[in-house]
NUTI-218077 format. One record per residue (C-alpha): y, x, z. Coordinates in steps of 0.1 Angstrom, whole numbers, plus 2048, in hexadecimal, padded with zeros to 3 digits. Layout:
NUTI-218077
{yy: Y; xx: X; zz: Z} .
...
END
This chain:
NUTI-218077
{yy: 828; xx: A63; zz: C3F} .
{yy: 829; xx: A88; zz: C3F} .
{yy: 830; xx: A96; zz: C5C} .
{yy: 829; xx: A77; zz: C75} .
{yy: 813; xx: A75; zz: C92} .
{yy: 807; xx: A54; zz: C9B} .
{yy: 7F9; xx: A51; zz: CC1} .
{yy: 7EE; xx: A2D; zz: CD2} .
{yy: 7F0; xx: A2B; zz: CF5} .
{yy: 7CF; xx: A17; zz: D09} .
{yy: 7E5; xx: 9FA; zz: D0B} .
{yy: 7EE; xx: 9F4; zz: CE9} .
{yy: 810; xx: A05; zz: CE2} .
{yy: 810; xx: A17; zz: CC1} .
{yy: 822; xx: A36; zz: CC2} .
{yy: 833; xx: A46; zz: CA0} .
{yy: 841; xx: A6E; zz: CAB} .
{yy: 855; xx: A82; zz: C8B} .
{yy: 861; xx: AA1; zz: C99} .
{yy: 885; xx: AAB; zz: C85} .
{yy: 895; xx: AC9; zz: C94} .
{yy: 8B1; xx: ACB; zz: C7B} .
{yy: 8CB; xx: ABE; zz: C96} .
{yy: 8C8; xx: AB8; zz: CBA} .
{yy: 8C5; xx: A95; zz: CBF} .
{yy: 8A8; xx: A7D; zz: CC2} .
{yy: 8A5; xx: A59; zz: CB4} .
{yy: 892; xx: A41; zz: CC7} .
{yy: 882; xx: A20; zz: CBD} .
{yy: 872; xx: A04; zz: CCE} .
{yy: 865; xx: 9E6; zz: CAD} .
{yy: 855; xx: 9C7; zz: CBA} .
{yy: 83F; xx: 9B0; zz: CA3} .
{yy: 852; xx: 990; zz: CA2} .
{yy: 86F; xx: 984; zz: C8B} .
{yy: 87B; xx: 968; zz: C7E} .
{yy: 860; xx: 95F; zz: C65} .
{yy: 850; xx: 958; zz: C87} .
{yy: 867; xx: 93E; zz: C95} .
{yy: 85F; xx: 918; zz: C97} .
{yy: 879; xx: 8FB; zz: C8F} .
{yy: 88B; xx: 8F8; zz: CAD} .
{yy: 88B; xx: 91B; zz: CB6} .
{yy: 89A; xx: 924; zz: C97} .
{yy: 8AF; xx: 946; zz: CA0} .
{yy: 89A; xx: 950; zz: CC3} .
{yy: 890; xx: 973; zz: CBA} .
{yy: 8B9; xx: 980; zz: CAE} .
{yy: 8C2; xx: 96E; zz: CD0} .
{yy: 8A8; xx: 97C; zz: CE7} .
{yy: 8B5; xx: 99E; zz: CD9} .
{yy: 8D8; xx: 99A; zz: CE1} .
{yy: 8C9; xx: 98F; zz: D06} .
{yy: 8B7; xx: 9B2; zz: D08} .
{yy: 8DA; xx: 9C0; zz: D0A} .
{yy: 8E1; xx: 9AB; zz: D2D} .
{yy: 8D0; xx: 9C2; zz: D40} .
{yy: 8B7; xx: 9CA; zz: D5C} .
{yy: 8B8; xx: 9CF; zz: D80} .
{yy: 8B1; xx: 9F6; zz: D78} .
{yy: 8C9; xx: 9F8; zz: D5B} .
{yy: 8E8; xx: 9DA; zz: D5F} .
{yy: 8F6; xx: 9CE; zz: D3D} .
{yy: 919; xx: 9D8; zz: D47} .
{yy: 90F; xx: 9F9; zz: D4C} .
{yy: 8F5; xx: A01; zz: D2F} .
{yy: 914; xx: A0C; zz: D16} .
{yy: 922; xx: A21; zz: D2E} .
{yy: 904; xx: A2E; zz: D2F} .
{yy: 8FC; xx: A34; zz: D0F} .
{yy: 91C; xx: A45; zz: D05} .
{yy: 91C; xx: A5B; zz: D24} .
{yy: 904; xx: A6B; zz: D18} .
{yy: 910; xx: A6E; zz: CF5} .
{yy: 8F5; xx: A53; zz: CE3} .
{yy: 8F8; xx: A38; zz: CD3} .
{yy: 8E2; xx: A17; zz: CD3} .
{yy: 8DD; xx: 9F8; zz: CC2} .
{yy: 8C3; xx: 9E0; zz: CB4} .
{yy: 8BC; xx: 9C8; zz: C97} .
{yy: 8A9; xx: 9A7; zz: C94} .
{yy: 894; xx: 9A4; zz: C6E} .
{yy: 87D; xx: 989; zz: C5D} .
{yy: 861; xx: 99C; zz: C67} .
{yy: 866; xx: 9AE; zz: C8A} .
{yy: 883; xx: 9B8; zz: CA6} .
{yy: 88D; xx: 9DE; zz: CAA} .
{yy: 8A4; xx: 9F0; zz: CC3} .
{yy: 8AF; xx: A13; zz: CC3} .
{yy: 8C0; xx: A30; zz: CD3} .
{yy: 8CC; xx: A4F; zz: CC4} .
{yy: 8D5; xx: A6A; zz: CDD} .
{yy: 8DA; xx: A92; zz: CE2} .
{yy: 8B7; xx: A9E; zz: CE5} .
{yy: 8B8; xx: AA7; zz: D0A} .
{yy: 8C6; xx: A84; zz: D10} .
{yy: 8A8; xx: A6D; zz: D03} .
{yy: 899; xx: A6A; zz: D22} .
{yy: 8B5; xx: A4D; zz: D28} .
{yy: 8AA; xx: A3D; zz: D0A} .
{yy: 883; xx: A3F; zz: D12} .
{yy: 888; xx: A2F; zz: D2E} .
{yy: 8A1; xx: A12; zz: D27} .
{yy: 888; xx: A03; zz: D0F} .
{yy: 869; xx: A06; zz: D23} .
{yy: 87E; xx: 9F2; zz: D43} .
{yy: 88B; xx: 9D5; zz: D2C} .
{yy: 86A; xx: 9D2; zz: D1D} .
{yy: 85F; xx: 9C2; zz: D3B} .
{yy: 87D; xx: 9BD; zz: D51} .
{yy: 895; xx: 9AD; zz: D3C} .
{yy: 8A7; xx: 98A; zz: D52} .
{yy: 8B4; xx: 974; zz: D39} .
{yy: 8CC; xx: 967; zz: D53} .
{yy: 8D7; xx: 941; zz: D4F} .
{yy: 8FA; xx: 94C; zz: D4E} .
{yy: 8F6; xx: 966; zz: D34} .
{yy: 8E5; xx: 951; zz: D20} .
{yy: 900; xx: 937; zz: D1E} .
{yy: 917; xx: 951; zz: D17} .
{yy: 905; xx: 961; zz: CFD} .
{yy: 900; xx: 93E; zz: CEC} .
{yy: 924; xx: 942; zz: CE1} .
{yy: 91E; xx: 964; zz: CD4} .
{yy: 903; xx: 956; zz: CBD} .
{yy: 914; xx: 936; zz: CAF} .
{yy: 933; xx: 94B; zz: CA7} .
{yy: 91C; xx: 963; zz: C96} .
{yy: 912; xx: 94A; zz: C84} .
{yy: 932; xx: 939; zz: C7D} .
{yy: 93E; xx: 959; zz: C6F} .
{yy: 923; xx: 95A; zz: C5A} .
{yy: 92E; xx: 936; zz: C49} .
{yy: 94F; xx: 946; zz: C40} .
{yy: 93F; xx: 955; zz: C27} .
{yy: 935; xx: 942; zz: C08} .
{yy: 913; xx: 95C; zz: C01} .
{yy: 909; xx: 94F; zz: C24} .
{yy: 907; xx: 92D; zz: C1C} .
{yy: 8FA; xx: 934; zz: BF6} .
{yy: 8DE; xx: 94B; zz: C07} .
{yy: 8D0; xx: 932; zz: C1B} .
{yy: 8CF; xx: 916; zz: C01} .
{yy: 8B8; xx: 92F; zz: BEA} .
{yy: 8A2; xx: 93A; zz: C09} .
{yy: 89B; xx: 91A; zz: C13} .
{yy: 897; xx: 90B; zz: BEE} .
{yy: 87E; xx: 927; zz: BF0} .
{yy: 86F; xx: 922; zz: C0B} .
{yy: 85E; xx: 900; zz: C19} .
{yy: 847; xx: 90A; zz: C2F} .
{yy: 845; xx: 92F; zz: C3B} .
{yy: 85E; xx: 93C; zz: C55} .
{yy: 872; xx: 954; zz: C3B} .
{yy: 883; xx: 931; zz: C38} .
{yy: 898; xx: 933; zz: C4D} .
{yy: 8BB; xx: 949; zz: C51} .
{yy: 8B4; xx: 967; zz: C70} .
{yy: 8D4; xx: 957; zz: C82} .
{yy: 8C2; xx: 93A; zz: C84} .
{yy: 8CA; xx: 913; zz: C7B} .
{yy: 8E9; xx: 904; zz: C90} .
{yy: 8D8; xx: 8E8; zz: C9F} .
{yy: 8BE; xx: 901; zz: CB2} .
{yy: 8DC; xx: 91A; zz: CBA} .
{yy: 8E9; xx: 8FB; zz: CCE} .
{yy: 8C6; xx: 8EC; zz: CDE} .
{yy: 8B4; xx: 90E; zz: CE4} .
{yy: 8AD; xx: 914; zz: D0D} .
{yy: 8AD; xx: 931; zz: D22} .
{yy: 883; xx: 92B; zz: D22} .
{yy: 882; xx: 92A; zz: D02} .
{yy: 891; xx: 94C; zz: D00} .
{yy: 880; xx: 95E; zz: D1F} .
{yy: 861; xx: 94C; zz: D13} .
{yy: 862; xx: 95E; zz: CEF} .
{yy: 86D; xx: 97D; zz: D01} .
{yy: 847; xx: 97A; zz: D17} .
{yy: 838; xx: 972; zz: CF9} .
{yy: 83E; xx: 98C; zz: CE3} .
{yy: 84D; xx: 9AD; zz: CF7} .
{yy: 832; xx: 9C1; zz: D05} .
{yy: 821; xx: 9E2; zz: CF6} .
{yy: 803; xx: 9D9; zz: CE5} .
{yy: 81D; xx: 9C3; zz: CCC} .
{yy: 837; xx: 9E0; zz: CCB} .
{yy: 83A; xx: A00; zz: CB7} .
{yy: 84D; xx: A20; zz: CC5} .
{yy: 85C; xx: A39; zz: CAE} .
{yy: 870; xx: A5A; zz: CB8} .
{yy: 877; xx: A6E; zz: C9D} .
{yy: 88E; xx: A93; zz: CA6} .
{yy: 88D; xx: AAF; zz: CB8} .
{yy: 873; xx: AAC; zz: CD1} .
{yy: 852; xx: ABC; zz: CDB} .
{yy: 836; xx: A9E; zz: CCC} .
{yy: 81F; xx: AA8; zz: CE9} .
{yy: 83A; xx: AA7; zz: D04} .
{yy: 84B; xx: A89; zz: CF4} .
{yy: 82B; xx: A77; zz: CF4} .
{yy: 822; xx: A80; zz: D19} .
{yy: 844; xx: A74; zz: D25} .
{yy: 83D; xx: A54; zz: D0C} .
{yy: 81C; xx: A4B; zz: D20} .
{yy: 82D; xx: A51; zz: D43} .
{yy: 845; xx: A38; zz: D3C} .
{yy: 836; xx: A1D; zz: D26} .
{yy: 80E; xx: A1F; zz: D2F} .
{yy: 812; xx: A10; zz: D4C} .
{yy: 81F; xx: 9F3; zz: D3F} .
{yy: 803; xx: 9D7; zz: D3D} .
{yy: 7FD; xx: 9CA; zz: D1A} .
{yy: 802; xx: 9A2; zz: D17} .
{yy: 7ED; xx: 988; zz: D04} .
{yy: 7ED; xx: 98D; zz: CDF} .
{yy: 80B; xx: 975; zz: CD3} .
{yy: 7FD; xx: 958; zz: CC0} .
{yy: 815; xx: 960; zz: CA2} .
{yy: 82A; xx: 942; zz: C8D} .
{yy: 81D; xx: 943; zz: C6B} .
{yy: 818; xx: 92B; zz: C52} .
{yy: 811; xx: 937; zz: C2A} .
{yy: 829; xx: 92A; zz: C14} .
{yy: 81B; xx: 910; zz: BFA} .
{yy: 819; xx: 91F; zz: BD4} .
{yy: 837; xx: 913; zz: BC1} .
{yy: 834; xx: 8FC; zz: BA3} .
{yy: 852; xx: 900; zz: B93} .
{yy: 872; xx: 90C; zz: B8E} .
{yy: 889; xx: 902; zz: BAF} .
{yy: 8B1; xx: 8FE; zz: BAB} .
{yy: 8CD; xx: 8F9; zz: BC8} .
{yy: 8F0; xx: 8F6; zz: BC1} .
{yy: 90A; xx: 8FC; zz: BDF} .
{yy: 92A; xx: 8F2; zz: BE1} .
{yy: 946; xx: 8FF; zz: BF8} .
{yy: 96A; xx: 902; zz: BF6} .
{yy: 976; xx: 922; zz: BE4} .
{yy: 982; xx: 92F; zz: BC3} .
{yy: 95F; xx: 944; zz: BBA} .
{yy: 941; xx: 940; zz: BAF} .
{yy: 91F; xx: 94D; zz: BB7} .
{yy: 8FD; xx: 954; zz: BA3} .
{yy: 8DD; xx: 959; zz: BB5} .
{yy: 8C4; xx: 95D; zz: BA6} .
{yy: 8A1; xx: 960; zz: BBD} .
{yy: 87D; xx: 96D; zz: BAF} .
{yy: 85F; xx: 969; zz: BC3} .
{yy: 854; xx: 990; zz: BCD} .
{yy: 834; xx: 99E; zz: BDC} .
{yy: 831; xx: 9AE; zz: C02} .
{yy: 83A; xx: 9CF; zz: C0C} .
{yy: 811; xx: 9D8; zz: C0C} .
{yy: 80F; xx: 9D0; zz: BE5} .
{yy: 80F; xx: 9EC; zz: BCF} .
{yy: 823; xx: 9D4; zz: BB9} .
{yy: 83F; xx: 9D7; zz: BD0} .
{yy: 849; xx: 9FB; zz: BCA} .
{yy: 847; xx: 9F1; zz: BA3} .
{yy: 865; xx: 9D4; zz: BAA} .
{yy: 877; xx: 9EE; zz: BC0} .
{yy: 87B; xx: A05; zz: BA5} .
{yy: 881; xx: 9E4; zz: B8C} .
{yy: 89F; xx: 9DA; zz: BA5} .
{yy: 8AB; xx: 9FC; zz: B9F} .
{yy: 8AB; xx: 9F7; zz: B7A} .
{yy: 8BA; xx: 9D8; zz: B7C} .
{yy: 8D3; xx: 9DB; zz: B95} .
{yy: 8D9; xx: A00; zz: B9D} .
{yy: 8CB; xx: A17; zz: BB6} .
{yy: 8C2; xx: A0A; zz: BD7} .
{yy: 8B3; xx: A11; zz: BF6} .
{yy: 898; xx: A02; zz: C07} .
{yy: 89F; xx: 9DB; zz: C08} .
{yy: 8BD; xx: 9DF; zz: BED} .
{yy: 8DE; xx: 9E9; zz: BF3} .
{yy: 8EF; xx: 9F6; zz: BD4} .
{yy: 8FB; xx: A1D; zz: BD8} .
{yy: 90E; xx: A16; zz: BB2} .
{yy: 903; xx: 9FD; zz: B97} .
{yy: 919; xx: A05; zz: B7C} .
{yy: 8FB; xx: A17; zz: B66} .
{yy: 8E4; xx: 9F9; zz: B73} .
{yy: 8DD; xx: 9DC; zz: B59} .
{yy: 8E5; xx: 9BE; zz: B6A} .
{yy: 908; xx: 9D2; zz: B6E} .
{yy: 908; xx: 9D4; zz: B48} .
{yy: 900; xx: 9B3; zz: B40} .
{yy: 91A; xx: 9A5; zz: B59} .
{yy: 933; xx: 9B4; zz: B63} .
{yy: 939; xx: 9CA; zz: B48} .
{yy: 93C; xx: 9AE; zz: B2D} .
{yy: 953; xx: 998; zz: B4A} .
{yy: 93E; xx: 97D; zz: B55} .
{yy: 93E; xx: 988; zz: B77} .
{yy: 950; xx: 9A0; zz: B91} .
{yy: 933; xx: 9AA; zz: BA4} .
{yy: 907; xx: 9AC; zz: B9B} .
{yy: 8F1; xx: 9B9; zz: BB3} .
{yy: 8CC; xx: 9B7; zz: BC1} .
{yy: 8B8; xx: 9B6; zz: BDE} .
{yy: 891; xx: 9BC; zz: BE5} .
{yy: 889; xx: 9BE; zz: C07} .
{yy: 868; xx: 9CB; zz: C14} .
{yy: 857; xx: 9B2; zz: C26} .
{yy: 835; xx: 9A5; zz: C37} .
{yy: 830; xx: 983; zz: C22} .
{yy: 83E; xx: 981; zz: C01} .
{yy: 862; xx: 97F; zz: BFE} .
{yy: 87C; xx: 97D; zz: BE1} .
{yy: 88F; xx: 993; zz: BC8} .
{yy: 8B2; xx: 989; zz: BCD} .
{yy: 8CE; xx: 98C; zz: BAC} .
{yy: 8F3; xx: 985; zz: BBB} .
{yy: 910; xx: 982; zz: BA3} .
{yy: 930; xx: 97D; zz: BA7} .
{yy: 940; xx: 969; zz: B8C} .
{yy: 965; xx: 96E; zz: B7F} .
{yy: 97B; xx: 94D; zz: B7E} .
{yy: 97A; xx: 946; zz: B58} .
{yy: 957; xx: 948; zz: B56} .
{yy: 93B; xx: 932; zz: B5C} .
{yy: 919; xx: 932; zz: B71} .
{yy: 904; xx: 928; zz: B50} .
{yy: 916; xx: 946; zz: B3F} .
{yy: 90A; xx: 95E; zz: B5E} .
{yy: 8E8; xx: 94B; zz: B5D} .
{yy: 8E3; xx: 94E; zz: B36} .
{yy: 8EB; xx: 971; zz: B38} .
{yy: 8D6; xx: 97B; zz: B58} .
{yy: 8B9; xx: 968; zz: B43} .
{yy: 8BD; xx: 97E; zz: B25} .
{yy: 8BA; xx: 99E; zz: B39} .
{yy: 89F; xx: 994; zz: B4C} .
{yy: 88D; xx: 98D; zz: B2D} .
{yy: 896; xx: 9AD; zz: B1D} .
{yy: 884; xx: 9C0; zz: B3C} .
{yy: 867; xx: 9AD; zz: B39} .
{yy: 85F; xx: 9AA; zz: B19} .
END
């Protein structure tokens, strides 16, 4: 990518520097390799709850203090658990970063998973999933990914299944925590307005100290090739209904991948990377469905993963019509783009 340097410190932490100086502020990233298409049954859901516990705190920088912190000095953080890896962040005033730099280099080692948290945060995580049930997309979603997928670990919802929300232990967590946090399976990004020499000097003073771990012996298990056509039907209380329509799609590496990002685009309007609709109306699928009242609502999703993944087609049906009307239609329109 134009404009990035790419450094690796001696013990294994890759280091991505943009320098931005259209505004002062500086964006800091810490990614670790480890998602949930790692996870085995029974820890269904660890690597979303082991980052929530990275926001307890250390003995250097206590969890009741770290927003106070944060918004002091005019930043904001956060972070966000994926199928294919765990990222936090903090964006702050550029003469503020230093905060930042050092917050994640102290929980990347220091972080106590205390018994008590952990409990407590336990709630968090089942509500989060509760909330998630409310919705009738959630529990069609899940149905579909795990039709999908027997075998590899993108079967499996990011929250996690219930049963292993209830069972899972504080060692489980601190234990996947070990495991995987340490630099030589981390990436660090900064991208703003900083110096890349003097960025990457204060970068190494903090973080090249820190002893890499034993490579993590990674979850993975390829997922079988599918025979056949594969059909779930969910029922819930509700007065919609719901289409969803998945297509096996290659990695993020394949150059085939970029050619289905710009057929979602066709399909279901313009999107960013991983989908997300900015408007559909010019968009096929928009034509085809909504347009002509089968449904309320069509939209796509492609997200770019490690392992291949699926090309997701949501529609939301009006009351008067019926899923093999929405089907038939989705069918004709997909044949029309391929033919």
């Amino acid at each position: 990518m134009a404009g990035v340097t790419r450094h690796q410190l001696d013990n294994g932490l890759t280091v991505l520097l943009k320098e931005q100086h259209s505004a002062p502020v500086i964006s800091w990233w810490v990614l670790y390799r480890i998602g949930s298409r790692n996870e085995r049954t029974g820890q269904t859901g660890v690597s979303h709850w082991t980052e929530h516990m990275m926001f307890k705190g250390t003995e250097q920088f206590p969890g009741g203090q770290l927003d106070k912190m944060i918004s002091r000095e005019g930043g904001t953080w956060n972070a966000q658990t994926s199928m294919d890896y765990t990222a936090y962040f903090e964006t702050m005033p550029a003469d503020r970063i230093d905060l930042a730099l050092r917050l994640e280099a102290d929980r990347m080692v220091n972080a106590r998973f205390e018994p008590d948290e952990v409990e407590s945060e336990r709630t968090v995580i089942i509500s989060e999933r509760q909330g998630a049930e409310n919705s009738p997309l959630f529990w069609l979603g899940e149905e579909v990914r795990a039709a999908a997928f027997r075998v590899h670990g993108y079967h499996h919802e990011i929250l996690g299944d219930m049963a292993d929300l209830h069972s899972m232990t504080r060692d489980d967590l601190y234990g996947h925590y070990k495991s995987h946090y340490m630099p030589n399976n981390a990436i660090a990004v900064a991208v703003g307005d900083f110096d890349s020499p003097a960025m990457l000097k204060r970068i190494e003073a903090l973080y090249g100290a820190i002893p890499p771990g034993s490579p993590p012996k990674m979850f993975q298990r390829p997922e079988p090739e599918q025979q056949g056509e594969r059909r779930v039907r969910v029922e819930r209380p509700g007065n919609n209904a719901f289409l969803e329509v998945a297509y096996r799609a290659p990695a993020a590496t394949d150059p085939d991948w970029f050619k289905m990002a710009i057929l979602n685009s066709i399909l279901t309007g313009p999107s960013g990377m991983g989908g997300g609709s900015v408007d559909n109306k010019t968009s096929r699928l928009y034509r085809a469905l909504v347009k002509t009242e089968i449904a309320a609502d069509a939209d796509g999703s492609l997200m770019p993963t490690i392992d291949p993944y699926l090309f997701d087609i949501m529609a939301t049906l009006r009351p008067d019509r019926t899923l093999e009307e929405a089907e038939a239609a989705l069918d004709a329109e997909m044949q029309r783009i391929t033919s």
